[in-house]
Every structure is written in C-alpha cells, then in structure tokens.
C-alpha positions, -999 to 999 in steps of 0.1 A, spaced: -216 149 337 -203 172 307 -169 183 302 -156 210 275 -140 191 247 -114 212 226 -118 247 208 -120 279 221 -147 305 239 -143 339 235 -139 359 263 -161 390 265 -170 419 287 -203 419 302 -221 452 316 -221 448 356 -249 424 366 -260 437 400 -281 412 419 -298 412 456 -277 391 480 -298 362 496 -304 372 534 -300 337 557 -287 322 588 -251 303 590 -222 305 582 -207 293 550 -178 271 548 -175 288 513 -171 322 496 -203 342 487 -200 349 453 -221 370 427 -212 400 403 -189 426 390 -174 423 357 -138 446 348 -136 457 315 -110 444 293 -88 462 268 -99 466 236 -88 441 207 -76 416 235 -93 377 226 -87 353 251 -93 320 238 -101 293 264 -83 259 248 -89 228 265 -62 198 267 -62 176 235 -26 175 236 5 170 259 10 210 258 20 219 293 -6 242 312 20 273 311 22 268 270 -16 264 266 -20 295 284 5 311 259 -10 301 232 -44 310 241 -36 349 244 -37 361 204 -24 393 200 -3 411 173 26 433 178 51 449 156 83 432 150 108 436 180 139 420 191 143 381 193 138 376 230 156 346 247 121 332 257 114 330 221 148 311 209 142 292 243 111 274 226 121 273 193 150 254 209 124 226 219 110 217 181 140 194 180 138 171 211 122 138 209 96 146 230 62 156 221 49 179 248 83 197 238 72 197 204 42 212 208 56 241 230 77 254 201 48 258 181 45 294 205 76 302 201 72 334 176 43 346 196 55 339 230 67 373 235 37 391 229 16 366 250 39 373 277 19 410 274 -10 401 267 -10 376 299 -1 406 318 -26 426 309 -53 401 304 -46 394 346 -48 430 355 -80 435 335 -100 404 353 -83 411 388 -113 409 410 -115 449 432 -100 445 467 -129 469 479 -156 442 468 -139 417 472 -128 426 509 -166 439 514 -183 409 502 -175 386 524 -159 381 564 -124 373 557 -130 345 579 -152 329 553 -126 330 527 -99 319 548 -122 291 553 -128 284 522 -90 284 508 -81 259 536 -107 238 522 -96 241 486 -60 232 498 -71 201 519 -94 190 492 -73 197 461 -42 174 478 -67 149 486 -76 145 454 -44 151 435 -54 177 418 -28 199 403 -18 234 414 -30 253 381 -69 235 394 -63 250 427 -53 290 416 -80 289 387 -109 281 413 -95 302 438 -96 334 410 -129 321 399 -145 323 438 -124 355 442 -138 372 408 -174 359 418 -172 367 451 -162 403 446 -197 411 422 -217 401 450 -236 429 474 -226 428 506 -249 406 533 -247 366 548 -256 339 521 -268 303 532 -241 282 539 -261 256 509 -256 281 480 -218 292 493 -212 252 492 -229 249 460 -208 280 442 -179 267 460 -183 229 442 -193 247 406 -159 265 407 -141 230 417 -160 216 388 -152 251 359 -114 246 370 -113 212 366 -128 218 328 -105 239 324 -73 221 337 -53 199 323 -61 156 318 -39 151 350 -74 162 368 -96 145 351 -93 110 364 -128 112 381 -159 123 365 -174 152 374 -200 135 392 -185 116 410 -157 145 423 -190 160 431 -205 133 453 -172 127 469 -163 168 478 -199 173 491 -202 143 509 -233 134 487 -253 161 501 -256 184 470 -272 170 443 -255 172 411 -279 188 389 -282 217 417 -241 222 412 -245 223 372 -268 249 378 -255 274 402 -221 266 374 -243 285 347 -250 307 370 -217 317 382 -206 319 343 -232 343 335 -221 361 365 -184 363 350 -202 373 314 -182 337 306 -150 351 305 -131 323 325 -91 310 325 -79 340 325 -44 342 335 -37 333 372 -6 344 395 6 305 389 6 314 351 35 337 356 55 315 379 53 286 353 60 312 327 89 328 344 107 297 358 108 277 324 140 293 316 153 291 347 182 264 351 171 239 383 202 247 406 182 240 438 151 222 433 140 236 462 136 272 447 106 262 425 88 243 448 95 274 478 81 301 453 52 277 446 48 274 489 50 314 491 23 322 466 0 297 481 9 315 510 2 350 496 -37 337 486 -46 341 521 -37 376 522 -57 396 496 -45 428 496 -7 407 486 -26 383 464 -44 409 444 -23 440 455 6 434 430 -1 424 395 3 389 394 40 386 374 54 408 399 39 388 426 51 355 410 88 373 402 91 380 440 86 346 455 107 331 429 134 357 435 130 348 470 131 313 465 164 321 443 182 338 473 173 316 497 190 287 482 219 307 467 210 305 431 239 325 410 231 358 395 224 342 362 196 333 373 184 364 383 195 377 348 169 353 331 140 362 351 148 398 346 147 394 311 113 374 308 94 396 335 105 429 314 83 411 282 55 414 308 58 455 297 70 489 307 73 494 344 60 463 352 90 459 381 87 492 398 69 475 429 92 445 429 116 456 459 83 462 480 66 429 468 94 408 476 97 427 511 54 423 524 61 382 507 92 381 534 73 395 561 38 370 556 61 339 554 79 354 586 47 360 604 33 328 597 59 308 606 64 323 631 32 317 643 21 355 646 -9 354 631 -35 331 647 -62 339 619 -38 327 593 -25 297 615 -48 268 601 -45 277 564 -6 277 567 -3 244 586 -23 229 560 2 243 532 30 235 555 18 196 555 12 194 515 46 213 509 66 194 534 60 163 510 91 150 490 71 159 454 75 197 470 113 187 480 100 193 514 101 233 512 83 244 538 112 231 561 130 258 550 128 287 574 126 325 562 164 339 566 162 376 590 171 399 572 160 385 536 193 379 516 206 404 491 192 399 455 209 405 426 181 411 407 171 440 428 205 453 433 212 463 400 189 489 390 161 462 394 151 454 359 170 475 336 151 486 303 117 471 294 112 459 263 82 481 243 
C-alpha cells in the first residue's frame, strides 16, 4: 500500500469529463460517483500538504491556501497565532508560522469551498437519497469503529459527494459503489492527519470490506475517482471552518464544541443544508447554536463575528436563516419526525453521547431557539475587504 509522503499537488480545473453510467441490478450500500468538475477562480493554488509535522489539521489547511492580498488591518486571528510562537509546545510553534497569512487564507478557504461545492441538482439527481443516507450511516459507524478522526470523515464525505454529483443519472452495481466508496476512505485517510494512519491501507481495506474487494481493484477505481475530480482533492470542508472559527473561541462550556461538531454531522444528511449554505456560514450557525444553548457570554459571539467577516463581504447575510433550518433538522430528528433520517441520527447520537464528545447529544434542542447575540446586533457588522 502507498501513502503520499510530504509536498504539495497542485490543484487544477479539469474540463467536465462526461462518462456513461454503468446500468446493473442492486442496490448499493454506497454513493454512485462519477464527473463534474466546478471551475475555480483564477490565481487560486491550493496546495495539498501532507502531515510531517504536529501542525493541527485546521493550521495545515491554512497554510495550504497561498494567496496574496494587499496590506489590511492586523486581525485578532492573526495576533492570536503569533501569540503561539512563544509556548513550549511544538504543534503551537508551528501554527504561528501562519500567522501573517492567516487572514487571507481565511478568504481564500472561503472561496476555495464554494468553487469545489459539488451542484445540488447533480448531486440530488445522481443518486436515490436513500443510497447516500446509506452510505453516510456507514461512514459514521465505520469511521468510530476505527477511530478515525472527524476531518477523515468530512473529507470522504465531500470527496463521494463531489464524485457522486459528475456522474449521469442511472443504478450502478452495488461492487463499483463499494469499491468508490473504500477508494474515498482510503484518499481521506492520505490526506488526514498521522492520528489515522495507525493501519496500513491494506489492511483498513481488508477490514472495511470484509476482505471481499481486492486491494488492487480499490487502488484502481482511487485513480479513477481522482481523474474524475481532475486531482483537485482536500479542498476546504465545512469542518475546516468550524476548527477555524472555534480556535479563538474561549472553552466556557465544553459542551458547545463538541454540539456544533454533533449539528454539522447532522446537517450532512440533509444536502440541500449541507451544500445549501457556504460552508463558514454553515459551520458559524451550529457553533452559534451550540454558544446559545449553553449560555456562552456575548464575547464569544464577538470573536466569531470577527473571524467569519475575514471569510469576505457578505458572507453572513444567510446566517439568521442557517441557524433557523440547523434548529429545525436537530428538532425533527430528535424528535423522531423523520423516519428516513432516523437511523443515521441514532448512529451520531451513540458516537456523540460518548464522554470524548462530553456527551452532547444529550442535550435537547431548546423551543424556541434562544436569542443570539451575534444575530441581534446587526448580525456581523462591517466585513473586512
């Protein structure tokens, strides 16, 4: 089994690769996945870096968007990590090496995720939603089986999602959905952190597919789904932002991370949420949620006003209404309103009602949703240009 060691692949735009969809019976246990690339704004490199270093996944992330901007404002995000090159410790370190770009990666993050967002039409048109569904409920069993990390699970989820959307509509054999499905598991797990690595491809392989899929067959249908993507992969996921935007954050209640984490697991189920919102606004909603539900003071809301407006202009104009549709999933499913949703939330329920989640999916979701003071004074303010 190979794994990427360190450096960087550039990201680039491929032309849209149109392919006939296989006709076959069954049903998949995994999404169909095939072709359409977005186009991504011009002078925008996204640099895929892989862990040689204790550099948190939120800071690698960072660092891997290179853009240059004129000179603006220091940003408290910025003296935030140049605050770290003191401490003793080395992951800390290594996240104040960002520090003077960390503003205009923030951007560049943004608009890196809304160029690679997979289309909701395609998407939605690809596929039953029942097959997704499926498919997530598997990635969340599997993924806290294996103790693979959170950033693993959103990067294969994108990766099926952006796949699955370039495909024509039509039924695929269940064997190629199971073997795309594994060759994302195995991309995101390059492209994670060391934390993941602690089986070898091949044998993560042998274990997730029960030995049924030979290995070879899954490294090949991986080359495949990368020329499918014109090998533009790690681009930023909604978890990005929700690392990004909490790192200031003081830990009040450490129940407000690990709810907002819970939430947009939650929203992945729902497309039209998931992809409907860029993904900072999405990830600023369930943490403003998660801050209101546990009484965080306004500071708090002040410091993730201030990092989402380095996202750009206008940015928080659908905030209100994201927060609002994030309330109203987590009401219906636990509430138990939604049968189709029922078996991917009890899953989630059972991995976040774990003490490493400070058991946050005990929490119920209040009626009406407490006032924010984010939202209730003038939402964001000015963005910064």
């Amino acid at each position: 089994d190979r794994r990427m060691s360190s450096g960087s692949c550039s990201a680039k735009s491929s032309k849209e690769d149109t392919t006939k969809g296989k006709q076959a019976s069954g049903r998949p246990s995994a999404p169909k996945g095939s072709d359409k690339e977005n186009k991504r704004p011009a002078n925008s490199a996204i640099r895929i870096r892989i862990e040689d270093s204790p550099i948190s996944a939120t800071t690698r992330k960072l660092e891997s968007l290179h853009v240059s901007v004129p000179d603006s404002p220091t940003s408290e995000l910025e003296k935030y990590f140049k605050s770290l090159s003191g401490i003793s410790s080395v992951e800390d370190r290594a996240s104040a090496s960002i520090a003077d770009y960390a503003d205009s990666s923030m951007r560049s993050m943004h608009n890196s995720s809304e160029c690679y967002t997979p289309s909701l039409q395609m998407l939605t048109d690809s596929q039953p939603a029942a097959d997704r569904r499926e498919t997530l409920d598997w990635l969340v069993q599997a993924f806290g089986v294996m103790h693979f990390s959170d950033v693993a699970l959103f990067d294969a989820a994108l990766v099926l999602d952006r796949h699955s959307a370039c495909t024509l509509p039509g039924p695929i054999s269940s064997d190629i959905s199971q073997r795309n499905l594994l060759a994302a598991v195995c991309l995101a797990l390059k492209l994670g952190s060391r934390e993941d690595a602690q089986l070898s491809l091949r044998q993560v392989v042998e274990h997730l597919g029960r030995s049924r899929i030979p290995f070879l067959e899954v490294l090949n249908a991986e080359v495949a789904l990368l020329r499918k993507l014109g090998f533009c992969v790690g681009t930023p996921t909604a978890n990005c932002f929700l690392e990004a935007l909490s790192l200031r954050i003081p830990k009040y209640d450490a129940r407000f991370g690990s709810l907002a984490s819970f939430l947009l697991q939650l929203s992945l189920v729902e497309p039209h949420l998931h992809y409907g919102y860029p993904h900072c606004i999405l990830a600023a909603a369930t943490l403003a949620i998660g801050l209101s539900v546990t009484d965080a003071p306004a500071e708090a809301y002040g410091i993730l006003r201030e990092d989402l407006a380095l996202c750009g202009s206008h940015v928080e104009d659908s905030l209100m209404s994201c927060c609002l549709d994030v309330h109203a999933l987590w009401v219906r499913a636990a509430g138990r309103r939604d049968a189709q949703i029922m078996g991917f939330y009890d899953h989630l329920s059972a991995k976040f009602a774990q003490p490493a989640y400070h058991n946050a999916s005990y929490l119920t979701p209040p009626m009406p949703l407490p006032p924010m003071p984010l939202l209730l004074t003038g939402l964001l303010g000015p963005s910064r240009k």
